[in-house]
N, C-alpha and C positions, 0 to 999 in steps of 0.2 A: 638340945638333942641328946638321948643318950646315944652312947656310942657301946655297941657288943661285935667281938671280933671273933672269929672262928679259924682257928688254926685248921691253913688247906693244904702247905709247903709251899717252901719258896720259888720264887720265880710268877708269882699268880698279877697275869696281864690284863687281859681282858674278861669283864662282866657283863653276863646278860641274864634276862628275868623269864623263867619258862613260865607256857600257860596253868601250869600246877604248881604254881607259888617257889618250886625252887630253884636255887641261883647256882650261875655256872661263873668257872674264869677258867683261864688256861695257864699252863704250868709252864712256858714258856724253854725254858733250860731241861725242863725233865720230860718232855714229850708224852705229857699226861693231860688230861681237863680234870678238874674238881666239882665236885658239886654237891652243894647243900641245901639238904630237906626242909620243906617245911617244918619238918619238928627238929630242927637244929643238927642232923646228922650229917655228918660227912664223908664222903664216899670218894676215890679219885677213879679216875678211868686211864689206863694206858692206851697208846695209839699203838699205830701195827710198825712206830719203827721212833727210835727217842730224839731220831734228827730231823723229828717230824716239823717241829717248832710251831707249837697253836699262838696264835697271837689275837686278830679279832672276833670277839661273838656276838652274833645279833639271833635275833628271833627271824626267822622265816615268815614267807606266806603261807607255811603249813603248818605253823606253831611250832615244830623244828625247831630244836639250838645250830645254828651252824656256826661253822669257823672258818677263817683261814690259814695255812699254812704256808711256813717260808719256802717249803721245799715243793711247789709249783701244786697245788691242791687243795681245792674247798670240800672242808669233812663235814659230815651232818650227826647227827643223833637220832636216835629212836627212841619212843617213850620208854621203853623195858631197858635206855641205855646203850645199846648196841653201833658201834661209829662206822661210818664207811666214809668212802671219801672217793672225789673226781679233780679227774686233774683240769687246769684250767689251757686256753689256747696257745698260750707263750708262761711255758712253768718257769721258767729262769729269771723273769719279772718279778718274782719278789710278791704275790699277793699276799693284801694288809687290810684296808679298809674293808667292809662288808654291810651291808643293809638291806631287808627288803623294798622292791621298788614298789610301786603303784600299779605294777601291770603283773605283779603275782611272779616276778621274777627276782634272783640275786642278784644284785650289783656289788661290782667289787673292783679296788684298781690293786695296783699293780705298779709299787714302787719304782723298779728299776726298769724300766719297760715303757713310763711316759704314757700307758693306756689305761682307759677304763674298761670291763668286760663286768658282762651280765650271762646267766645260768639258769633258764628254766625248769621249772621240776620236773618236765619229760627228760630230759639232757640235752636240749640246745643250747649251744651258746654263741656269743660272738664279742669282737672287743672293737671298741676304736679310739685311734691316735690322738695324743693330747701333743701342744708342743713339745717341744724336746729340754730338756733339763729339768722339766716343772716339778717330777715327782710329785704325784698324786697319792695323799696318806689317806686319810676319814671321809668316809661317805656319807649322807644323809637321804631320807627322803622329805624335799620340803614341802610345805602347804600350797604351792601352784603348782602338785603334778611331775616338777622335774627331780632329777637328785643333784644335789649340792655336795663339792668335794673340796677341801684344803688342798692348794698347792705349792708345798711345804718347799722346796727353794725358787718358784717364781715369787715367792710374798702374793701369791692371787688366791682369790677364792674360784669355783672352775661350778658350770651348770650346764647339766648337760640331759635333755629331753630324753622321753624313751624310743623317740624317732632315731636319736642319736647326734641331733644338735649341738654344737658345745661354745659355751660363750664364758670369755674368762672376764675376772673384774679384778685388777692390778688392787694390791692396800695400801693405803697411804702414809704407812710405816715401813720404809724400807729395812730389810732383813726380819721381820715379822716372821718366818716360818712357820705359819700356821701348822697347828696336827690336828687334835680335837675339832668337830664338827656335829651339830645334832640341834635337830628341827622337832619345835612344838609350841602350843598357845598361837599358830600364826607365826611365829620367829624363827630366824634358820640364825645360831648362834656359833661361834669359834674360837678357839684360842689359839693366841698367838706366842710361841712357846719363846722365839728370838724378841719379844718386846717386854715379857713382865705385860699383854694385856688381852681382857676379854672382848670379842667384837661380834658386831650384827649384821647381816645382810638382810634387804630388805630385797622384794622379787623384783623390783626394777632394778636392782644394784648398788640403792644407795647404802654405803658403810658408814656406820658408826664404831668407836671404837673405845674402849675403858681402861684405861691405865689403874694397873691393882696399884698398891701401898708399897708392896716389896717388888722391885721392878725385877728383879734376879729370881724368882718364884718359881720360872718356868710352867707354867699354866699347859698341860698336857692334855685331857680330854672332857668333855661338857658335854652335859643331860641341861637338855632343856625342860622348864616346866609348865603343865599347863596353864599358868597364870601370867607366862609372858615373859620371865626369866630364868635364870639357869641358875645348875651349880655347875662346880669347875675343880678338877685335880689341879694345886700348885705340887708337883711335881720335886722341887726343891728345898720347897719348902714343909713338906710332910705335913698338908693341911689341905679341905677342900674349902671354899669360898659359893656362898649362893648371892648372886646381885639381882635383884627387882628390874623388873620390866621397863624401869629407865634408865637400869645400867651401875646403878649404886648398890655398895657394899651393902650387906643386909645380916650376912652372919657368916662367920668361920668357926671352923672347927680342926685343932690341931692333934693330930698323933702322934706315938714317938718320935722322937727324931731319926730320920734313916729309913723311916718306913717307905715313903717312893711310891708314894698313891699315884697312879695309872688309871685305868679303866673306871668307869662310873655308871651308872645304870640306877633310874627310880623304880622303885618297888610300892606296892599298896600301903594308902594312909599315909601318903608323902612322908613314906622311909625313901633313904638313898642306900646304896651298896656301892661300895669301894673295894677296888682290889689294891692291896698291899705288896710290894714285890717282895716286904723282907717275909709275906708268908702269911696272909690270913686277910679273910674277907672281912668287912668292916661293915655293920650295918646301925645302920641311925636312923632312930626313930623319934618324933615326936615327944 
């Protein structure tokens, strides 16, 4: 794969891929978003306050970039750029994860707070209780309809319908901390950042689970692909790893040392985009 990186500033968390080819992260310490053009430009955005703290972005049901914010608020975009933002039910919760659901609505949980909550583009919303201590980080939407969450100190994975059903499935690596989560090809994939490994959940619940090479990696967040397998930020290791659809190493690719790859996101002609915390988007391609 080559690798081309794009100086956005430091602190860049989360990536996501807009319907116009360009790519977004957040500036995480400097209460900015970044984003880069199609034709390689870069542009940052300020928000309306720098303790805003952008952390996850996903694509909307309206093609939308949206975010979350630590300071109790999911902000959106407009195509010309333009950010507004709404606060969510319980702001002192911590929202982190975000994804569109299947029912044309945000979902998003809500760290400190043990809930999940969803945000319609009229502006309804609601949330509901997950057990207590589980902290709920990355959302998905998976291929049966529900959304799929990591529940980063129960070691569970959490599924929860858009009825508002919720069914957790314990991992069989104790201290596993799952954080990353992301569904595609049929597979709802995660990493487990307290094990050194990558894992799968299938819709009836059963897990499989891949111990990388460097157990200490800390495996952070994963893009699944449509062929059945994922790629995966090691976090620790200032590298991302893609494994095949039965769970085996397939290829890595390492960056400076220090870099602190986060956020993952595929792009067209199976490119992947990485965000870098020490400060620039990473894109590889083919």
């Amino acid at each position: 794969m080559l690798v081309t990186e794009y100086d956005v500033g430091p602190g860049a968390y989360g990536v996501a891929v807009a319907a116009d080819g360009a790519v977004w992260t957040s500036l995480t310490g400097r209460g900015e978003l970044a984003r880069v053009g199609p034709d390689g430009q870069v542009s940052r955005i300020p928000l309306d306050t720098g303790q805003s703290r952008p952390m996850v972005l996903a694509r909307g049901p309206d093609d939308a970039i949206w975010f979350s914010r630590g300071d109790g608020r999911i902000g959106g975009t407009d195509p010309d750029g333009t950010v507004s933002s709404v606060p969510v039910l319980t702001p002192a919760g911590s929202p982190y994860g975000l994804c569109a659901g299947p029912d044309r609505t945000l979902w998003y949980t809500l760290m400190a707070a043990d809930r999940i909550g969803r945000i319609s583009l009229d502006g309804g919303s609601e949330e509901f209780p997950l057990p207590a201590g589980s902290m709920p980080s990355l959302i998905t939407a998976g291929p049966d309809g529900a959304l799929w969450c990591t529940l980063n100190q129960a070691s569970s994975i959490g599924r929860i319908t858009p009825a508002g059903e919720i069914t957790t499935y314990p991992l069989p690596t104790a201290g596993a901390a799952p954080v990353g989560i992301h569904a595609a090809g049929g597979a709802v994939w995660f990493a487990e950042i307290g094990a050194g490994q990558i894992g799968r959940i299938s819709a009836d619940g059963r897990i499989e689970e891949y111990p990388l090479p460097d157990r200490s990696c800390r495996p952070h967040a994963v893009a699944a692909t449509p062929d059945g397998g994922c790629w995966a930020t090691l976090w620790a290791a200032s590298s991302v790893v893609r494994l095949d659809r039965d769970g085996g190493l397939a290829e890595e690719i390492s960056f400076q040392p220090g870099s602190e790859p986060h956020g993952i996101a595929l792009g067209p002609g199976g490119s992947v985009w990485v965000a870098l915390e020490t400060g620039s988007l990473a894109h590889l391609t083919p």
